[in-house]
N, C-alpha and C positions, 0 to 999 in steps of 0.2 A: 260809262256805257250809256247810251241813247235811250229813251225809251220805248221805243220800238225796236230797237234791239233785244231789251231786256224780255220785251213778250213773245217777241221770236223766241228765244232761247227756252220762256218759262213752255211754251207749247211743244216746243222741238222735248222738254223733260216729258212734260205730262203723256205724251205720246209714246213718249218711250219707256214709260213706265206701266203703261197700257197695254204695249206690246210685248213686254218681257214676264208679265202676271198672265198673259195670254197663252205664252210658250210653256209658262211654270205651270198650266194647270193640263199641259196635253198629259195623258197617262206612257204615252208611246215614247214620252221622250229618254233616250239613254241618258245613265248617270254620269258618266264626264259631260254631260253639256247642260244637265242639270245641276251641276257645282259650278259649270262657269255661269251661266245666266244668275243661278242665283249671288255670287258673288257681284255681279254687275246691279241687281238692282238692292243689295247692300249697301252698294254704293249711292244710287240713286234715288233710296228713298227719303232720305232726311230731307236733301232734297226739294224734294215733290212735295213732301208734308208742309215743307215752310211755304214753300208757290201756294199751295191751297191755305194756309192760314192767310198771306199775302191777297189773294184771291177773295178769302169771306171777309176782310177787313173793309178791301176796296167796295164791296156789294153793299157792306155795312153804311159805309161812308158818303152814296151813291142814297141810300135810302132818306140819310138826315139831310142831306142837300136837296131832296126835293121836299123833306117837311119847312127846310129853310126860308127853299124858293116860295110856296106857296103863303100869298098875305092874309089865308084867312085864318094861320096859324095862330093860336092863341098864346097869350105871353109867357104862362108859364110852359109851356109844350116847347115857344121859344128856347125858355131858359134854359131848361134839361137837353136839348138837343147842341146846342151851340156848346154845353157842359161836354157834352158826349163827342164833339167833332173834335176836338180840342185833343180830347184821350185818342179819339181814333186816329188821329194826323201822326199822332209819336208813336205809336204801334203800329203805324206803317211806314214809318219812317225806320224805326228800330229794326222790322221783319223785311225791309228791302237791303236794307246795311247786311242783314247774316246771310241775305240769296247773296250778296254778291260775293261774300267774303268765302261762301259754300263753292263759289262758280267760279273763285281763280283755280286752277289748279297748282296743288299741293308740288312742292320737290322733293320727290322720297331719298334724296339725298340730304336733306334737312333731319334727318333721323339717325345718321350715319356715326359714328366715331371721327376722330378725328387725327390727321398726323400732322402737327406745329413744327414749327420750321422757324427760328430767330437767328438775323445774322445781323452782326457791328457792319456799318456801311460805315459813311464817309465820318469823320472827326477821331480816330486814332483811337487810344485809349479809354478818354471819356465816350467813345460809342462803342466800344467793348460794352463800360460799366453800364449802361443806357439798356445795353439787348440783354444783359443780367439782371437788370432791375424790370423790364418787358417781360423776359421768360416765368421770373417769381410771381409777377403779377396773375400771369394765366395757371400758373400754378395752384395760387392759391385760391383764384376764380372755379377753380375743377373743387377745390374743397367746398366753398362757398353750395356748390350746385351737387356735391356728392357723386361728383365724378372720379372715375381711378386716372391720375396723372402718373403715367410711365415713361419714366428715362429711357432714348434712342440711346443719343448721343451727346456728348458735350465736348468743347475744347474750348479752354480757356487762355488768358494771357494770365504772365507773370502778375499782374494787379488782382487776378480773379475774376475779371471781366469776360464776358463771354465771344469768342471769335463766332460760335455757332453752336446750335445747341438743336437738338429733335424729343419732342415728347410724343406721344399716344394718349389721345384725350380721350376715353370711353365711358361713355354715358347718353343717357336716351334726349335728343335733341340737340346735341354737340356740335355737330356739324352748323345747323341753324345759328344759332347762337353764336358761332365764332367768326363765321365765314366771312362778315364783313372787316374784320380784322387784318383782313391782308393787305400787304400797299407797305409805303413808306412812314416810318413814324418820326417825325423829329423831334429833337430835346433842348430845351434852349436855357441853361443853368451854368455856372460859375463852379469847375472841375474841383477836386478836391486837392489835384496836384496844381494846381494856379491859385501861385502868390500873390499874384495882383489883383484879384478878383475879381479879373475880367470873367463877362457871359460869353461861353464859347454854343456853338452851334453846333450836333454831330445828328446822327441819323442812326438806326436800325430798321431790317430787314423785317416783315413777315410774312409767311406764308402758312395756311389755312386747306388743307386738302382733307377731301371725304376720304375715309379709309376704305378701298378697294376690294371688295371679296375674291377670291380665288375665280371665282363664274366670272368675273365682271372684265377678268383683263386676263386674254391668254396667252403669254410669253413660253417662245419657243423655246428650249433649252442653246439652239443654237444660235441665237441672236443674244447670247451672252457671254461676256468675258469678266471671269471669275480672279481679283487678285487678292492673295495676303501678303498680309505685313507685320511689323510688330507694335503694337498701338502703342500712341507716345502721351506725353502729359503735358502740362506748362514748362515754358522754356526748355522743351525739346527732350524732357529724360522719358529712359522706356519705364513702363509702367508695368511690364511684365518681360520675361526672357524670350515668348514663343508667338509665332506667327499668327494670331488668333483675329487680329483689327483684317476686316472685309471691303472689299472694293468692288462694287457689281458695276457692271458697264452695259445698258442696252444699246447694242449697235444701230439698229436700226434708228435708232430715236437721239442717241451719242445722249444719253441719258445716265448720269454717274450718281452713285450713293456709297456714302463710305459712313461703316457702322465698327465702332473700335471701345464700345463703354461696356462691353460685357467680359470676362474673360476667356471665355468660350467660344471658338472661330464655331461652332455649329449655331452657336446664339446668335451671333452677330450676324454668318448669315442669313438668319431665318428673319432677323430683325431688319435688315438691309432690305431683302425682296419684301417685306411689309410696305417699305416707304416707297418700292420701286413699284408696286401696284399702283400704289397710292397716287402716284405722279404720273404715270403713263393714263390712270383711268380721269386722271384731271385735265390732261391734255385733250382727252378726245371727247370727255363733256364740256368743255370749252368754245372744242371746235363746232358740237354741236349746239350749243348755243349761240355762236358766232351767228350760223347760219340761220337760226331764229329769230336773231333781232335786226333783222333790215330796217323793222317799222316802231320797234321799241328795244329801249335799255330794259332787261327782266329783273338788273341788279342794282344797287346803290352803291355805285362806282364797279369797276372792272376789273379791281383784284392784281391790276399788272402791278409789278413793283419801282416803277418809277412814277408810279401817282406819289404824291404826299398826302397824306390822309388824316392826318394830324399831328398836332402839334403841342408840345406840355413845355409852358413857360414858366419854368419855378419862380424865379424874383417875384410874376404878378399871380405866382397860384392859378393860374389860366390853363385851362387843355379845349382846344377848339379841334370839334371835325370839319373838315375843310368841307367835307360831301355833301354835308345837309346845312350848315353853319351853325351848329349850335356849338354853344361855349359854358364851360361850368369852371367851379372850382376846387376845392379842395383836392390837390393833385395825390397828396399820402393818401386818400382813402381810396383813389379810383386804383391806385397803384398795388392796396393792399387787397384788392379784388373785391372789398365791402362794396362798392359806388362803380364798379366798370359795368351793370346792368343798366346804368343810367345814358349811357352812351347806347348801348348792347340792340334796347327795346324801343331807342329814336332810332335805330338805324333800322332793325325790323320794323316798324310802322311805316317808315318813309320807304322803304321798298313795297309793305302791300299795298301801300298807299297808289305807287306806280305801277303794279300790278292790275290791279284793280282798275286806271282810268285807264292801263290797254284794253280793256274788254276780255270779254273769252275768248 
C-alpha cells in the first residue's frame, strides 16, 4: 500500500472514530443502534489507538530530525538523538506492519470448522494407499491442534487404501489452517506391490470446505432427491442387511453426496446434508470471490483440483509446494502431522503477504 494511501485510510479511521463516539454519546439514541455502533467502533478502535501511537512516533521522529538538522547541535545531544532515531525508525516500522496487518480484512470463514474431502486420483492402487496415508496425516494434524476429527465417510479398496474418505474437522481456526490444502497432491515412491523397485507416480484428491450453518445455505426441500441403499465395504460385501447408506442429490446444482459409514439411514442422512451445505455454501463463496478478484488473487493458489500443489518424493525425502516453492524434508514427520505446520504457516504468510500488497 502507497503512502498516501496509507494516510487516506489512517484519516478516513480517525474520522470515523470521531463520528461514531459522537453518536455514542447522544442520550436520544435508541438501543439497537446503540449495540450496533457500539460494536462498529469495537471494531475500530485498536485500530485508531495503533494510528495514534503510529502518529506520536512520526511527531517523535520529526522533532530529532530537526535537533539533527541543526549544526549548532552539540555532540553529545548528537549522540543521544541519532541513539533515539535509530529506536524510533523500528517502532515505526514495527507500528505500520500491525496498521496494515489490522487493515486487511479478516475471512470469518477462517474460523469455521471444516469438511475434508480425500480421493485416490490417477496411479490405481498405490493412489488408494497415497489418499490413506494423506487422510491419517490430517488426522492426526486435528490431534496435534486438539481438534475433534469425525468420520463422514470412508471406502476403501481390497489393499486398505482409500477410494474416498470425508471427515469433520472442528476446532477454533480450522478452516484457516487447512484451506490451502486443497488441489492436487502427488507422490512419487516405489509401491509396496512392485517387484522391481521401480518409482511409480500416482496422485490424490483434496478438498478443504468451510462447514456451512443452516443460516448460511437455504435448500429447498424440493430441489432434492433423497436415495437409499444398502452400504457396502471393500470388494463389494454388504456391511449391514438394511437400507441405511444415503444418497442426497441437489438438482439445481446436480450436486451428489453419498454418506454410508454410520449404521443409521437417519445419521447418514443428517451426516450427508452437513457435507451438502458445506459444498453448496463453497460454491457460491467462490463465486463471490471470483467476482472480487478481477485486480488480485485473495488466495495462495485457487483450490481447483487440477492445480498440483505438491509433491512428496520419498527416495530424496523431498516434499515441494509447487505455490510458493518451498521445499523441505523429512516427509514421515510432515506425514505424521508433527511438521505439516511448516508447510501450513508458509502458506498463511504468503497469502497475508498478498493480501496485504493488495491494499484495502
Amino acid at each position: 500500500m502507497g503512502e498516501s494511501r496509507l494516510e487516506d485510510a489512517f484519516e478516513r479511521i480517525l474520522l470515523r472514530r470521531q463520528e461514531l463516539e459522537a453518536a455514542l454519546g447522544d442520550s436520544a439514541l435508541d438501543h439497537e443502534r446503540r449495540v450496533q455502533l457500539s460494536r462498529e467502533h469495537a471494531q475500530i478502535q485498536p485500530i485508531a489507538e495503533k494510528i495514534d501511537d503510529f502518529t506520536s512516533l512520526t511527531s517523535e521522529r520529526s522533532g530529532l530530525d530537526e535537533i539533527l538538522s541543526d549544526p549548532d547541535t552539540d555532540a553529545a545531544l548528537r549522540a543521544l538523538a541519532e541513539e533515539d532515531q535509530a529506536r524510533i525508525e523500528r517502532s515505526i516500522d514495527a507500528c505500520g506492519r500491525d496498521i496494515r496487518e489490522l487493515l486487511v480484512p479478516a475471512d470469518e470463514a477462517n474460523m469455521r470448522d471444516v469438511i475434508l474431502e480425500v480421493r485416490a486420483g490417477t496411479g490405481g492402487d498405490e493412489a488408494a494407499l497415497f489418499a490413506r496415508d494423506l487422510f491419517r496425516m490430517y488426522e492426526r494434524y486435528a490431534e496435534v491442534h486438539n481438534w475433534k476429527f469425525r468420520l463422514l465417510s470412508l471406502s476403501e479398496n481390497a489393499l486398505g487404501g482409500t477410494r474416498e474418505a470425508m471427515a469433520e474437522v472442528v476446532g477454533r481456526g480450522a478452516y484457516g489452517r487447512l484451506r490451502h490444502e486443497s488441489g492436487v497432491h502427488r507422490v512419487q515412491r516405489v509401491p509396496t506391490t512392485e517387484a522391481s523397485g521401480r518409482i511409480h507416480t500416482s496422485a490424490a484428491t483434496v478438498a478443504v470446505l468451510p462447514k456451512a450453518e443452516d443460516v448460511d445455505v437455504v435448500i429447498a426441500p424440493g430441489d432434492l432427491r433423497i436415495d437409499t441403499f444398502r452400504a457396502q465395504g471393500a470388494g463389494g460385501q454388504h456391511v449391514n442387511k438394511t437400507d441405511s447408506a444415503v444418497r442426497i442429490t441437489h438438482l439445481p446444482t446436480n450436486t451428489v453426496v453419498v454418506c454410508q459409514d454410520e449404521k443409521s439411514q437417519h445419521r447418514n442422512r443428517e451426516k450427508a446434508m452437513n457435507v451438502l451445505r458445506a459444498r453448496l455454501y463453497e460454491q457460491e463463496r467462490q463465486a463471490q470471490e471470483q467476482k472480487q478478484a478481477d485486480a488480485r488473487r485473495t488466495q495462495v493458489g485457487s483450490g481447483d483440483r487440477s492445480e498440483r500443489v505438491r509433491t512428496y518424493n520419498f527416495p530424496q525425502d523431498r516434499i515441494t509446494d509447487h505455490r510458493i516453492g518451498l521445499t523441505m524434508h523429512r516427509i514421515e514427520q510432515v506425514l505424521s502431522g508433527e511438521m505439516l505446520d511448516t508447510l501450513v504457516e508458509a502458506l498463511m504468510a504468503e497469502e497475508k503477504r498478498q493480501r496485504l500488497a493488495g491494499g484495502v
